[in-house]
PDB file of the backbone (N, CA, C, O) and the ligand in Angstrom, with CONECT records:
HET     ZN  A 101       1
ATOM      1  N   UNK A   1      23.965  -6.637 -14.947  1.00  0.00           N
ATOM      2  CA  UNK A   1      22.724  -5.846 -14.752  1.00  0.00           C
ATOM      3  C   UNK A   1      21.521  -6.634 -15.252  1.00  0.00           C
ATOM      4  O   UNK A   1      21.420  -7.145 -16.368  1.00  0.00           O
ATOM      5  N   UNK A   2      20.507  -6.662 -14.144  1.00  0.00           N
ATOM      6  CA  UNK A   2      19.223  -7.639 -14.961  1.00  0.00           C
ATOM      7  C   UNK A   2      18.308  -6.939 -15.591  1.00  0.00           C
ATOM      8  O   UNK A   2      18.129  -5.752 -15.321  1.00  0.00           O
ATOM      9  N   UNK A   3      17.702  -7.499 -16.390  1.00  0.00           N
ATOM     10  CA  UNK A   3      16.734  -6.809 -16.843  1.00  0.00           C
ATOM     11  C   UNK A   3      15.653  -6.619 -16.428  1.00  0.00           C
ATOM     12  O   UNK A   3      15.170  -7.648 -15.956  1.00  0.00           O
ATOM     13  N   UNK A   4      14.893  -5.597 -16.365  1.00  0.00           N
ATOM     14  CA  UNK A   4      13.282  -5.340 -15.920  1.00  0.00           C
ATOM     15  C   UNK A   4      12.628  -6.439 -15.733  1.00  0.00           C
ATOM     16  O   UNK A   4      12.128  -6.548 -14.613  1.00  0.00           O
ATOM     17  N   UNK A   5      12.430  -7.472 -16.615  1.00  0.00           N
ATOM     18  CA  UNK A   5      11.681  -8.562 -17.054  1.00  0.00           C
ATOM     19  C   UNK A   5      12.086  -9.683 -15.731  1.00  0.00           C
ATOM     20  O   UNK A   5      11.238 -10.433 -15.247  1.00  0.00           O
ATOM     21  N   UNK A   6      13.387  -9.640 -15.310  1.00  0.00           N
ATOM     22  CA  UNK A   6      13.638 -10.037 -14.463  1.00  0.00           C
ATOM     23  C   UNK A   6      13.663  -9.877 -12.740  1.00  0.00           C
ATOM     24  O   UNK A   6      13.564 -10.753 -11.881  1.00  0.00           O
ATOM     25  N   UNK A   7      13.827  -8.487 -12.617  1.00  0.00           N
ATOM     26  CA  UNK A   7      14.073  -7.990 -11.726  1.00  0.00           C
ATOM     27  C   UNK A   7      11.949  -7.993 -11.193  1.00  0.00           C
ATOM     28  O   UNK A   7      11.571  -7.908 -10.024  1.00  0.00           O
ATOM     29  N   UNK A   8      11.465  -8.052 -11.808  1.00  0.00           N
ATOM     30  CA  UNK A   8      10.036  -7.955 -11.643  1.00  0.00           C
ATOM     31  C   UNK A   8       9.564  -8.798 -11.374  1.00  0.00           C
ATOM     32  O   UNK A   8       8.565  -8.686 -10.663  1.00  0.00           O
ATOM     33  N   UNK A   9      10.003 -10.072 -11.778  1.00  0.00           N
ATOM     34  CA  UNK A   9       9.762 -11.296 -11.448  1.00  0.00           C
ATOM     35  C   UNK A   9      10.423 -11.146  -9.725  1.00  0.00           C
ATOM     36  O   UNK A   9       9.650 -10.827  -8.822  1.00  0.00           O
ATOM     37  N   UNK A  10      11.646 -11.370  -9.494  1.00  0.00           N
ATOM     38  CA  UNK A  10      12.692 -11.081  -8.053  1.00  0.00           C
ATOM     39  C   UNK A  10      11.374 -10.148  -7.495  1.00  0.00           C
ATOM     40  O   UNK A  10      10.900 -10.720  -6.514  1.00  0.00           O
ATOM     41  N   UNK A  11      10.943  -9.414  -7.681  1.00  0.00           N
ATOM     42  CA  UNK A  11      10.036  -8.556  -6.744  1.00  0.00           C
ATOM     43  C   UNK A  11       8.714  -8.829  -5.790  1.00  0.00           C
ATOM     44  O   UNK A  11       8.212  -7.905  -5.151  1.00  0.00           O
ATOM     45  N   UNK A  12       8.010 -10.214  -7.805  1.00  0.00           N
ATOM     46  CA  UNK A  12       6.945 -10.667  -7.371  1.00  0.00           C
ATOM     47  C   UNK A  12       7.351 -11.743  -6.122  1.00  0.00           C
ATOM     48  O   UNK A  12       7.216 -11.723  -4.899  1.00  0.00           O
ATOM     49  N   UNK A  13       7.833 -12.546  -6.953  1.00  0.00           N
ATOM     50  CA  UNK A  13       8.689 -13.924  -5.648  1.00  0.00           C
ATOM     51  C   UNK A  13       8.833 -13.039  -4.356  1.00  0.00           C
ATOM     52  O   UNK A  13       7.956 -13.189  -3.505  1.00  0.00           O
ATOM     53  N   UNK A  14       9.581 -12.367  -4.173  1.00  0.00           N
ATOM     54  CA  UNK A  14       9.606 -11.451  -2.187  1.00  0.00           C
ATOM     55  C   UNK A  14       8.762 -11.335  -1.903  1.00  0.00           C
ATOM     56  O   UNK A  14       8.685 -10.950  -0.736  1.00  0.00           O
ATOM     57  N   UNK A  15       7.521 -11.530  -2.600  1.00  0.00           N
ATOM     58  CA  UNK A  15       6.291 -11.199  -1.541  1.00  0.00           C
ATOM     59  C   UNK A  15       6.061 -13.175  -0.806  1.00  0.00           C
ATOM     60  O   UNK A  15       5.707 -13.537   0.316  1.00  0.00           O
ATOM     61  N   UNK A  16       6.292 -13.668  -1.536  1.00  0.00           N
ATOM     62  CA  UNK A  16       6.202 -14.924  -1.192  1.00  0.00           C
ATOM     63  C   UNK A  16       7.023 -15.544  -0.210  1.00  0.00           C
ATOM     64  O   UNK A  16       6.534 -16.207   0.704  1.00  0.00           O
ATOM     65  N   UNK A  17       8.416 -15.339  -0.369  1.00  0.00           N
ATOM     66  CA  UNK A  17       9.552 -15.574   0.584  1.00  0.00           C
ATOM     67  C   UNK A  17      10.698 -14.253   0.297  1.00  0.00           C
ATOM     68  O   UNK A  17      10.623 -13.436  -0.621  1.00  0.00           O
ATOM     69  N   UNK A  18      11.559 -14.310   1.169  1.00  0.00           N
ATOM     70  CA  UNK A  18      12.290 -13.292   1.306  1.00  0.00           C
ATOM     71  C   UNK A  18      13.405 -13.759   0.261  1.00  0.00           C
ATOM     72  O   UNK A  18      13.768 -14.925   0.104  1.00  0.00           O
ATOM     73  N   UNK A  19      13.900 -12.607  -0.447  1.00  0.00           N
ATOM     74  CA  UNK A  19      15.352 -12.830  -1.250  1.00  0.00           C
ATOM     75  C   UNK A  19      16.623 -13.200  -0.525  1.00  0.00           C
ATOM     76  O   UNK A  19      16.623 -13.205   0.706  1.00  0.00           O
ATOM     77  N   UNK A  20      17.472 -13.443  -1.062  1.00  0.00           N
ATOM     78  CA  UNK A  20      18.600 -13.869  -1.264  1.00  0.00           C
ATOM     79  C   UNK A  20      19.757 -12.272  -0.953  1.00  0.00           C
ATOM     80  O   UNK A  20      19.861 -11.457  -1.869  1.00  0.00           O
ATOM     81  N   UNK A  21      20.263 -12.117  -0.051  1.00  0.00           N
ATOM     82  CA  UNK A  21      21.162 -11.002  -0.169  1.00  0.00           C
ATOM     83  C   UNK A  21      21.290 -10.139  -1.494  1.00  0.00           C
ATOM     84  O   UNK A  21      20.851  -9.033  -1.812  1.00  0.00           O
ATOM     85  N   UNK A  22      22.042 -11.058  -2.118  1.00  0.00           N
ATOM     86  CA  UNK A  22      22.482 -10.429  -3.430  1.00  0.00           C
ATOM     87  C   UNK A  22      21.360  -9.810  -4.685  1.00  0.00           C
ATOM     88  O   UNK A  22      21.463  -8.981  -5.589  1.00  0.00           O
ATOM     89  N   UNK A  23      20.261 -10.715  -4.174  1.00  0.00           N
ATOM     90  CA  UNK A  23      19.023 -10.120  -5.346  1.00  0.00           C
ATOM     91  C   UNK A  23      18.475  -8.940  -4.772  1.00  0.00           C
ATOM     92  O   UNK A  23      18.039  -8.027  -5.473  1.00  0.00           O
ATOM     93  N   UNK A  24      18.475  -8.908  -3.255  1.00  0.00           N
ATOM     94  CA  UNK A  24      17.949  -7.890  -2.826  1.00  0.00           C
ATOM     95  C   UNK A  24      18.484  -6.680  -3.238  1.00  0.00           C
ATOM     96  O   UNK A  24      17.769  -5.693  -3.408  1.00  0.00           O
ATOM     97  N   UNK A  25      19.856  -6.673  -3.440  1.00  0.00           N
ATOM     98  CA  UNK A  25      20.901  -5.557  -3.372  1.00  0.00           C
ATOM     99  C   UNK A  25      20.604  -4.961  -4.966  1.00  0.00           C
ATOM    100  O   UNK A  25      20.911  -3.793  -5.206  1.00  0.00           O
ATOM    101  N   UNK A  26      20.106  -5.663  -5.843  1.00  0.00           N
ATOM    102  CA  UNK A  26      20.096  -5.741  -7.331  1.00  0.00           C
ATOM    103  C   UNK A  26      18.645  -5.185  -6.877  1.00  0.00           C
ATOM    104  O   UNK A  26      18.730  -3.999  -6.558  1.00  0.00           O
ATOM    105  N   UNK A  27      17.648  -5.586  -6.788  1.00  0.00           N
ATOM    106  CA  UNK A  27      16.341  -5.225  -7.001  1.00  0.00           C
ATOM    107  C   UNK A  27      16.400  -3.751  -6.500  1.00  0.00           C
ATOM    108  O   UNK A  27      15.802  -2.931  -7.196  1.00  0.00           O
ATOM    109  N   UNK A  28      17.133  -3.244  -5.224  1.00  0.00           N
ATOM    110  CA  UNK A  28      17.020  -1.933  -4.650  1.00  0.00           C
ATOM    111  C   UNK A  28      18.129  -1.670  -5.589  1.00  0.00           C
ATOM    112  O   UNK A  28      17.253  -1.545  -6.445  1.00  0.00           O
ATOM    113  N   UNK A  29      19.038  -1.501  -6.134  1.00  0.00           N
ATOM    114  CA  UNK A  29      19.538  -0.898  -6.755  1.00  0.00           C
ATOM    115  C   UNK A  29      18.854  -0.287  -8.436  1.00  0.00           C
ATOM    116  O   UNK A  29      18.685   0.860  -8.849  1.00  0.00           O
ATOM    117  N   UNK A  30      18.615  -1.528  -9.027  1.00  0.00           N
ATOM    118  CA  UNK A  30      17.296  -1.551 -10.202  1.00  0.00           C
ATOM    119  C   UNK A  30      16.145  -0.072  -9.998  1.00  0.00           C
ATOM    120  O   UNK A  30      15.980   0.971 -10.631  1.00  0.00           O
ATOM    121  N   UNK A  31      15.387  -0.825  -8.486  1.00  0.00           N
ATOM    122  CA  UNK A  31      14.628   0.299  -8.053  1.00  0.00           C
ATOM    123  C   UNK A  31      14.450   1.733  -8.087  1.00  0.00           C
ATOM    124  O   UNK A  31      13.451   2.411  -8.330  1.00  0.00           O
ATOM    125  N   UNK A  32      15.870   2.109  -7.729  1.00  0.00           N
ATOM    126  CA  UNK A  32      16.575   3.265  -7.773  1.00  0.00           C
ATOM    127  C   UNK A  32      16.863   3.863  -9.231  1.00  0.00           C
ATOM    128  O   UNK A  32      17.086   5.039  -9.518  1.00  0.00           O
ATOM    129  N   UNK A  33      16.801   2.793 -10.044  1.00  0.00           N
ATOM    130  CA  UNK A  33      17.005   3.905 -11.406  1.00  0.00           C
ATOM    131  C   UNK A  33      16.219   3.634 -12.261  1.00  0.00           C
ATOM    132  O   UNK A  33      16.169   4.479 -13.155  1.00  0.00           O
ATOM    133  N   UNK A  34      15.483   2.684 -12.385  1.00  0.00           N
ATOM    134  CA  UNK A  34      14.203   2.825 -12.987  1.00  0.00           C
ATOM    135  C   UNK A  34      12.735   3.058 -12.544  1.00  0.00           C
ATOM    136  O   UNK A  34      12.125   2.365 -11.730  1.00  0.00           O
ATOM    137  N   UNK A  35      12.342   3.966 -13.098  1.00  0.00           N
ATOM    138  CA  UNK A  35      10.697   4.288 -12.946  1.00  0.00           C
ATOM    139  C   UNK A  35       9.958   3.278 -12.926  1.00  0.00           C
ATOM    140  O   UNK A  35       9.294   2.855 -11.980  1.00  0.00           O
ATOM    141  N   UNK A  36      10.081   2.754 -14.252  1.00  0.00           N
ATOM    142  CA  UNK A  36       8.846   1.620 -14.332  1.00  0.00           C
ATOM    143  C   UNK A  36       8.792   0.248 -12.988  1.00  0.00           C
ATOM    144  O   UNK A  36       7.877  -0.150 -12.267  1.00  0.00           O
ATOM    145  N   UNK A  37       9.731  -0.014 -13.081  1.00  0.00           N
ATOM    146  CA  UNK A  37       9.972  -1.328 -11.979  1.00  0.00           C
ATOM    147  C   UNK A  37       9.814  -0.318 -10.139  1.00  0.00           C
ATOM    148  O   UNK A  37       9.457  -0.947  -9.143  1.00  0.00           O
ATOM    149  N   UNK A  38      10.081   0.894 -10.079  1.00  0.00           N
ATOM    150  CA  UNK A  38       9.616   1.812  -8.995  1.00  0.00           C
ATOM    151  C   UNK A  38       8.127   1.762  -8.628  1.00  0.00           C
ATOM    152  O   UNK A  38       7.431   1.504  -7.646  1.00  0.00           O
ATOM    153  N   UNK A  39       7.986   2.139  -9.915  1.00  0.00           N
ATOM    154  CA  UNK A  39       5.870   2.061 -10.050  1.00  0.00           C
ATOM    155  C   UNK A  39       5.442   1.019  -9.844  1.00  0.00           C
ATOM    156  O   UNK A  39       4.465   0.950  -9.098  1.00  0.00           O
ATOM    157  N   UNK A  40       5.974  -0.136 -10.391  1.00  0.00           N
ATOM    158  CA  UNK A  40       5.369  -1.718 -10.157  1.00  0.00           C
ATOM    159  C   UNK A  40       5.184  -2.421  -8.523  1.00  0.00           C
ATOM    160  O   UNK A  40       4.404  -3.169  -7.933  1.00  0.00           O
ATOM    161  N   UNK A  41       6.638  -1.522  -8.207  1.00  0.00           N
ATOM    162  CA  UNK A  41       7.011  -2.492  -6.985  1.00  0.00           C
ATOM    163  C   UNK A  41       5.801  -1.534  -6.093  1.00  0.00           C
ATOM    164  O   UNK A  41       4.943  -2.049  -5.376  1.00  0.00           O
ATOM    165  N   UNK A  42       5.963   0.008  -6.330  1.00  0.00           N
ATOM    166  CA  UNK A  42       5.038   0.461  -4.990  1.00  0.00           C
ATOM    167  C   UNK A  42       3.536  -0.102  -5.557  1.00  0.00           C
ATOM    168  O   UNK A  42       2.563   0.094  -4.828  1.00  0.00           O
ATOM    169  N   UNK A  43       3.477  -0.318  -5.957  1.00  0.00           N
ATOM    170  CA  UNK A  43       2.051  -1.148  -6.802  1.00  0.00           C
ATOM    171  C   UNK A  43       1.576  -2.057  -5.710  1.00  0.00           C
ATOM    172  O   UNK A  43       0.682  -1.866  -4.886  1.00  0.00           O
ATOM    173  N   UNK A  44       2.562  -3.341  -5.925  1.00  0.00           N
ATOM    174  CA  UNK A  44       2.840  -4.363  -5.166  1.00  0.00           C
ATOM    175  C   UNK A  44       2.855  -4.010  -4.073  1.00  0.00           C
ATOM    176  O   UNK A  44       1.836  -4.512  -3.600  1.00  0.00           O
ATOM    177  N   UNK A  45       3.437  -3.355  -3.161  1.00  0.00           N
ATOM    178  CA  UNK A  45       3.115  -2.971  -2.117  1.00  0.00           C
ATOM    179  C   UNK A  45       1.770  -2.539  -1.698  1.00  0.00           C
ATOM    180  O   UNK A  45       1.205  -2.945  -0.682  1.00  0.00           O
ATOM    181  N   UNK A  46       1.372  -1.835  -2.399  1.00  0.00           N
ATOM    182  CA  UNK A  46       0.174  -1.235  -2.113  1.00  0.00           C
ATOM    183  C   UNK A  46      -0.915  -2.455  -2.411  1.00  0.00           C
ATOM    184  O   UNK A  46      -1.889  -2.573  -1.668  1.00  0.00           O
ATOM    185  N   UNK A  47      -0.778  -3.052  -3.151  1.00  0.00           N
ATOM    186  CA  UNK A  47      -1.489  -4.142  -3.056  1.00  0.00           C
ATOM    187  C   UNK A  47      -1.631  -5.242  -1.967  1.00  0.00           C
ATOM    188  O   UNK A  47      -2.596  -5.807  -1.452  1.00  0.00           O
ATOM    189  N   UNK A  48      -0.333  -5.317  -1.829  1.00  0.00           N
ATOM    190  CA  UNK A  48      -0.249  -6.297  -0.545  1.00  0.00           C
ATOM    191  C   UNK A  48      -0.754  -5.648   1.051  1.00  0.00           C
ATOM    192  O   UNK A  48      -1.426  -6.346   1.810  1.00  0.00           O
ATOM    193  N   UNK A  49      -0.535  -4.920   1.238  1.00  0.00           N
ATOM    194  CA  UNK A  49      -0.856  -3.661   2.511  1.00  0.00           C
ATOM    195  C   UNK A  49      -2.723  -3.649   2.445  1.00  0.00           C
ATOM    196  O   UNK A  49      -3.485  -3.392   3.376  1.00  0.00           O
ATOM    197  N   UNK A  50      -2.944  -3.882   1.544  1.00  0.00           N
ATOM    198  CA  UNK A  50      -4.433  -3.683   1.171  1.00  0.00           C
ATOM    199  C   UNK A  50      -5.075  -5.081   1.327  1.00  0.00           C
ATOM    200  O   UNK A  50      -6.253  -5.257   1.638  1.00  0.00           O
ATOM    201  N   UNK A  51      -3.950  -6.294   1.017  1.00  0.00           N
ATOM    202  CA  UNK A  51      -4.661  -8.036   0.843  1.00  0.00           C
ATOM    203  C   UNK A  51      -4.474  -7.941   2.784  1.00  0.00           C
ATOM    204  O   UNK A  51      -5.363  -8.331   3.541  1.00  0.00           O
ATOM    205  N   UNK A  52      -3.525  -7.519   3.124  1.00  0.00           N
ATOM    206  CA  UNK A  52      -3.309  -7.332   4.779  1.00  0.00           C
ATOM    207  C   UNK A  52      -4.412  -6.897   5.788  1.00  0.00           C
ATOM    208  O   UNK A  52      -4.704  -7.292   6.917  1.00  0.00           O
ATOM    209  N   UNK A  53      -4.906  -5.963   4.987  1.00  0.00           N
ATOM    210  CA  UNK A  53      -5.910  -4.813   5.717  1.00  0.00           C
ATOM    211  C   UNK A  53      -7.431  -5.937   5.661  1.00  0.00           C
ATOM    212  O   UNK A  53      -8.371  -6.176   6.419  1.00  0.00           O
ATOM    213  N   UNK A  54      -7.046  -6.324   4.507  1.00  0.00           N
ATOM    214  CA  UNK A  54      -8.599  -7.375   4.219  1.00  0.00           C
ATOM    215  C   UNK A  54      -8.797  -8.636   5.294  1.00  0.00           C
ATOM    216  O   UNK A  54      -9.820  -9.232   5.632  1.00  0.00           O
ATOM    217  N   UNK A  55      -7.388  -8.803   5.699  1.00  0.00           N
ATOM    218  CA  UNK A  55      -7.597 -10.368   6.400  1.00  0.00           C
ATOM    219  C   UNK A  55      -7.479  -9.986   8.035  1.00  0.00           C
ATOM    220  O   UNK A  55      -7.745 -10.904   8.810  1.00  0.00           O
ATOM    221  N   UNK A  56      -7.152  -8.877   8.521  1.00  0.00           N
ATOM    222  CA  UNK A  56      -7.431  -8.061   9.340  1.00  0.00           C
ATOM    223  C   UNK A  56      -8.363  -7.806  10.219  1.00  0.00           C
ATOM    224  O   UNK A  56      -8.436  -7.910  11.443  1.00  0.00           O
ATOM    225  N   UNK A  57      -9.398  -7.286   8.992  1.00  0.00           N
ATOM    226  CA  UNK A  57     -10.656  -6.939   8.840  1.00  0.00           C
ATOM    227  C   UNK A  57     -11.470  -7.834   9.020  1.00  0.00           C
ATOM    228  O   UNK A  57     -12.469  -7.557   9.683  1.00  0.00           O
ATOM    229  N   UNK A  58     -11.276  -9.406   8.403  1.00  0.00           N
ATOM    230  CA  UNK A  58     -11.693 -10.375   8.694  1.00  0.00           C
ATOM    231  C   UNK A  58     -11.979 -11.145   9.975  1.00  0.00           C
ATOM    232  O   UNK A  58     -13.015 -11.552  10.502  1.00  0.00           O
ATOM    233  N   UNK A  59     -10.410 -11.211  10.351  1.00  0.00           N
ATOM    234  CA  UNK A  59     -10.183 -11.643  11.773  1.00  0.00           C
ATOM    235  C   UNK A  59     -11.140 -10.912  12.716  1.00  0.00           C
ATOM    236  O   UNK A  59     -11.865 -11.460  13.546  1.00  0.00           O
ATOM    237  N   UNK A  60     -11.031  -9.447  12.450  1.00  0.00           N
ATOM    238  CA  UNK A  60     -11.605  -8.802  13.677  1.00  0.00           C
ATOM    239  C   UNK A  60     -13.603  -9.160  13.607  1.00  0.00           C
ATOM    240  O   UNK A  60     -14.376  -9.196  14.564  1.00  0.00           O
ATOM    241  N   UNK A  61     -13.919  -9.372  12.096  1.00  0.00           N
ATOM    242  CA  UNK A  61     -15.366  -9.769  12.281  1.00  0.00           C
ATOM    243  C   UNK A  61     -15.792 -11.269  12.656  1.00  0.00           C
ATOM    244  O   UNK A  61     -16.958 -11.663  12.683  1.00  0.00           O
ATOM    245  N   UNK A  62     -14.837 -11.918  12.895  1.00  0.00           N
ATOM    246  CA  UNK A  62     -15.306 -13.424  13.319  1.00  0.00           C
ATOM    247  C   UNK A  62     -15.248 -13.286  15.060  1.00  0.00           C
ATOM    248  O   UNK A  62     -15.932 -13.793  15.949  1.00  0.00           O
ATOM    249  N   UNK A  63     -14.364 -12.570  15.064  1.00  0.00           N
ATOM    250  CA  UNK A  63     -14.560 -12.231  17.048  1.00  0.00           C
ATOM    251  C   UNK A  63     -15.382 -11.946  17.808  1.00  0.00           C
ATOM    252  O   UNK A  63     -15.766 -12.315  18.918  1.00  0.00           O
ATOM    253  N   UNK A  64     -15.866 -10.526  16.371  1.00  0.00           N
ATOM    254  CA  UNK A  64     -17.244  -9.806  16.977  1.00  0.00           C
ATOM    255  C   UNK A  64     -18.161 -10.823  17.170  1.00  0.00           C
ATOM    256  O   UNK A  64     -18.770 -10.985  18.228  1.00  0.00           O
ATOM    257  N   UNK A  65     -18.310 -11.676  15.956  1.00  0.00           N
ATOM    258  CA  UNK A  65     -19.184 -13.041  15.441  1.00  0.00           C
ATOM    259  C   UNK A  65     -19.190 -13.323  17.271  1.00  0.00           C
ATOM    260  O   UNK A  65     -19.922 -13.008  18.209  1.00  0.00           O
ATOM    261  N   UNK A  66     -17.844 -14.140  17.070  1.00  0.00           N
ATOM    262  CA  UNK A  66     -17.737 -14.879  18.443  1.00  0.00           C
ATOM    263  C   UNK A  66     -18.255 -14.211  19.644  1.00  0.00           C
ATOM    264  O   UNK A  66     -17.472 -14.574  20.523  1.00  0.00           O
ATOM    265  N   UNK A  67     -19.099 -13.467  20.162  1.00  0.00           N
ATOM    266  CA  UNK A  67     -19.402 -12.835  21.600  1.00  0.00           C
ATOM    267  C   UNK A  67     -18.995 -13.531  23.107  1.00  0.00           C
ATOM    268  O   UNK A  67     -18.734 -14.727  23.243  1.00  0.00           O
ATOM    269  N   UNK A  68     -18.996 -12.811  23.893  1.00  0.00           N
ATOM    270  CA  UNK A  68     -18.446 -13.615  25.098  1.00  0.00           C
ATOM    271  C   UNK A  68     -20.021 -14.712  25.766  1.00  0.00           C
ATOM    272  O   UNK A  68     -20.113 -15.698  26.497  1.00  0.00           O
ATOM    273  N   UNK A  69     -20.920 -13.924  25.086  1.00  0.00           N
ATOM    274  CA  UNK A  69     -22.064 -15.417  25.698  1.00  0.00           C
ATOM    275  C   UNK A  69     -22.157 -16.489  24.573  1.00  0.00           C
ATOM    276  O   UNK A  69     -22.691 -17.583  24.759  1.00  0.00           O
ATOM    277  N   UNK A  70     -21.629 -16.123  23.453  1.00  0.00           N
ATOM    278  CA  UNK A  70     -21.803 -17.296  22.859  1.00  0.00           C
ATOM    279  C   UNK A  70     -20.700 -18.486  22.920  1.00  0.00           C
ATOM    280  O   UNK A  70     -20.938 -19.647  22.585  1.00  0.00           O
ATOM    281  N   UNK A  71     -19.482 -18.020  23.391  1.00  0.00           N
ATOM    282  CA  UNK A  71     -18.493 -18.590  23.896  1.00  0.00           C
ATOM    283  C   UNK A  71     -18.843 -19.356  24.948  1.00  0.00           C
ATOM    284  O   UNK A  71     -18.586 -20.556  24.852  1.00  0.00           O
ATOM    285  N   UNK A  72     -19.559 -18.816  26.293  1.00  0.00           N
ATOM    286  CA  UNK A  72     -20.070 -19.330  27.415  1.00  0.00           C
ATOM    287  C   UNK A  72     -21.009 -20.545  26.862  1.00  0.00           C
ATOM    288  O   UNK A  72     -20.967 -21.699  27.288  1.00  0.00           O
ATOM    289  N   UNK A  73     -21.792 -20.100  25.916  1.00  0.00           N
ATOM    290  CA  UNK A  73     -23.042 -21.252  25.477  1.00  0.00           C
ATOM    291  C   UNK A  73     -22.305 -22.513  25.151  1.00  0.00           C
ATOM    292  O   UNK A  73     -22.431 -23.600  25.715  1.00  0.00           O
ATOM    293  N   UNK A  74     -21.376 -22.148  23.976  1.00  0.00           N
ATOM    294  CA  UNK A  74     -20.596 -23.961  23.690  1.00  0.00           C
ATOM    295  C   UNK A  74     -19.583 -24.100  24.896  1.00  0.00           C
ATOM    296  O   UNK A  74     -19.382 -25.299  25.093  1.00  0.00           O
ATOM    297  N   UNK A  75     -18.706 -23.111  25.982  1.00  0.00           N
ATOM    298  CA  UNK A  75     -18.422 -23.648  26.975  1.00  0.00           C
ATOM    299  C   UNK A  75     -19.690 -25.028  27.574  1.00  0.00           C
ATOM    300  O   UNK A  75     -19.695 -26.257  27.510  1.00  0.00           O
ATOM    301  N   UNK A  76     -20.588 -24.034  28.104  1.00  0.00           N
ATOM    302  CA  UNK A  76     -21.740 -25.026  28.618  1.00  0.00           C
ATOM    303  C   UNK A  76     -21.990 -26.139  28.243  1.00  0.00           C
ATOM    304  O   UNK A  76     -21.965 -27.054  29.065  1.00  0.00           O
ATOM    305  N   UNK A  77     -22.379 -26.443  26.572  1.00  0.00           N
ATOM    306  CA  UNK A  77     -22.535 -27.511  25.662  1.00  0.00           C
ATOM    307  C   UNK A  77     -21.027 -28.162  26.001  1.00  0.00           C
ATOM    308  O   UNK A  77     -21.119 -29.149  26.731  1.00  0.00           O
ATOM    309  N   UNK A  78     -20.486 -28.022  25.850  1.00  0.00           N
ATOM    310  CA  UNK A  78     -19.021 -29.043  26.055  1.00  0.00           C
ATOM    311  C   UNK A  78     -19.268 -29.888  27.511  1.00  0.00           C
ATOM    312  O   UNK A  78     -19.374 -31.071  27.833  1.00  0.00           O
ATOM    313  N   UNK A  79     -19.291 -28.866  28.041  1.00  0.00           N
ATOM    314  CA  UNK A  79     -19.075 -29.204  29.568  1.00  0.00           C
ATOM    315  C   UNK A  79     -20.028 -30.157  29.835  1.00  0.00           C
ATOM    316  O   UNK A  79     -19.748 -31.178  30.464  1.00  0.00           O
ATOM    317  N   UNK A  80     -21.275 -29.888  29.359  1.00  0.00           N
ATOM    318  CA  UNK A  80     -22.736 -30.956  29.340  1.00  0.00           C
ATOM    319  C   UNK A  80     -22.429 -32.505  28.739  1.00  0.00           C
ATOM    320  O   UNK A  80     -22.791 -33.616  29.125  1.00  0.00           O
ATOM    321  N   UNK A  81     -21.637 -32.079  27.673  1.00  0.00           N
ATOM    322  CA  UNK A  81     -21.454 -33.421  26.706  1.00  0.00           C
ATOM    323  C   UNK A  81     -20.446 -34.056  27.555  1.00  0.00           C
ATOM    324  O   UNK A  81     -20.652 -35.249  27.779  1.00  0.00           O
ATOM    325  N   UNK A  82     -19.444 -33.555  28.057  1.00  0.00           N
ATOM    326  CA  UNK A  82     -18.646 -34.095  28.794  1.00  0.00           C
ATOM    327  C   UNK A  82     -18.772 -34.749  29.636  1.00  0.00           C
ATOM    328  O   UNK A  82     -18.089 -35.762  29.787  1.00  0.00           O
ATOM    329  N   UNK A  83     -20.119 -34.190  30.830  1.00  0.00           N
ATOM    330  CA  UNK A  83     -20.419 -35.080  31.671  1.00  0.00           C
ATOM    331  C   UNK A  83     -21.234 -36.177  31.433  1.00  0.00           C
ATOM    332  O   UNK A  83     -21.131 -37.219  32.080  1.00  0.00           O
ATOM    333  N   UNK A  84     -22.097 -35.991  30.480  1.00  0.00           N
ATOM    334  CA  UNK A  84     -23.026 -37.211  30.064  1.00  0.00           C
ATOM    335  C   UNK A  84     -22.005 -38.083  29.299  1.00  0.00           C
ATOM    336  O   UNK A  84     -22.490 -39.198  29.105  1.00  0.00           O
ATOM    337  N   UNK A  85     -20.877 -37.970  28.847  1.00  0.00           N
ATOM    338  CA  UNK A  85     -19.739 -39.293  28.751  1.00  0.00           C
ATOM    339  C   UNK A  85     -19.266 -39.529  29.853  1.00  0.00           C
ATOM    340  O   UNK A  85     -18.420 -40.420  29.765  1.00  0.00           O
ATOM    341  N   UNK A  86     -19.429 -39.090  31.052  1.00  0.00           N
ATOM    342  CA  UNK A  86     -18.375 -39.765  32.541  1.00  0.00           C
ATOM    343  C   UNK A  86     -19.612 -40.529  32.571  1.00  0.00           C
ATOM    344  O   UNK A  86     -19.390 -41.689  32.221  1.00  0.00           O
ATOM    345  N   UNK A  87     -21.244 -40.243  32.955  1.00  0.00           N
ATOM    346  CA  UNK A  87     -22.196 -41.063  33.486  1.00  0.00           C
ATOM    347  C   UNK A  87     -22.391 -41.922  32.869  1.00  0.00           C
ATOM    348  O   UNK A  87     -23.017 -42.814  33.442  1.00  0.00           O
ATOM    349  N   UNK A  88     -21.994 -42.183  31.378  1.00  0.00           N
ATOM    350  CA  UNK A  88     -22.004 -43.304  30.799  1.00  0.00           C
ATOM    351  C   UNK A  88     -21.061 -44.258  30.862  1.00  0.00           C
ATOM    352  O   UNK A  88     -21.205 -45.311  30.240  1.00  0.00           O
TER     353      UNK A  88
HETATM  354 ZN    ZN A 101      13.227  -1.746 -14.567  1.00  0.00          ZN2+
END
């Protein structure tokens, strides 16, 4: 049986890469009977669901950023630069 100290650590690490069968089986089992490491982990979750929502949020304001004429404009600029390297 691991201890809290441990099993908390195993919790933080899964957000990073996925466990190992056997730790998983220990951490949900842990989970299940202690409170404190219950509270931590939905913590963690809730934290992470929230770092998710932020980069999300992000993505979707650089798109707006991006408009479809301003897309067209550096289309244009490319296309311009492009040809003034063939005539050269
Ligand atoms: Zn615990």
């Amino acid at each position: 049986m691991r201890s809290c100290k441990e099993i908390s650590k195993l919790v933080s690490s899964s957000l990073e890469r996925p466990l190992p069968f056997r730790d998983r089986v220990e951490v949900w089992m842990h989970l299940k009977m202690c409170r404190l490491c219950g509270a931590f982990w939905r913590d963690l979750q809730r934290l992470r669901s929230s770092v998710r929502r932020q980069v999300t949020e992000k993505e979707q304001d650089e798109s707006i950023r991006l408009d479809p004429s301003s897309k067209v404009r550096m289309q244009t600029a490319v296309d311009t630069q492009n040809r003034g390297d063939a005539d050269s």
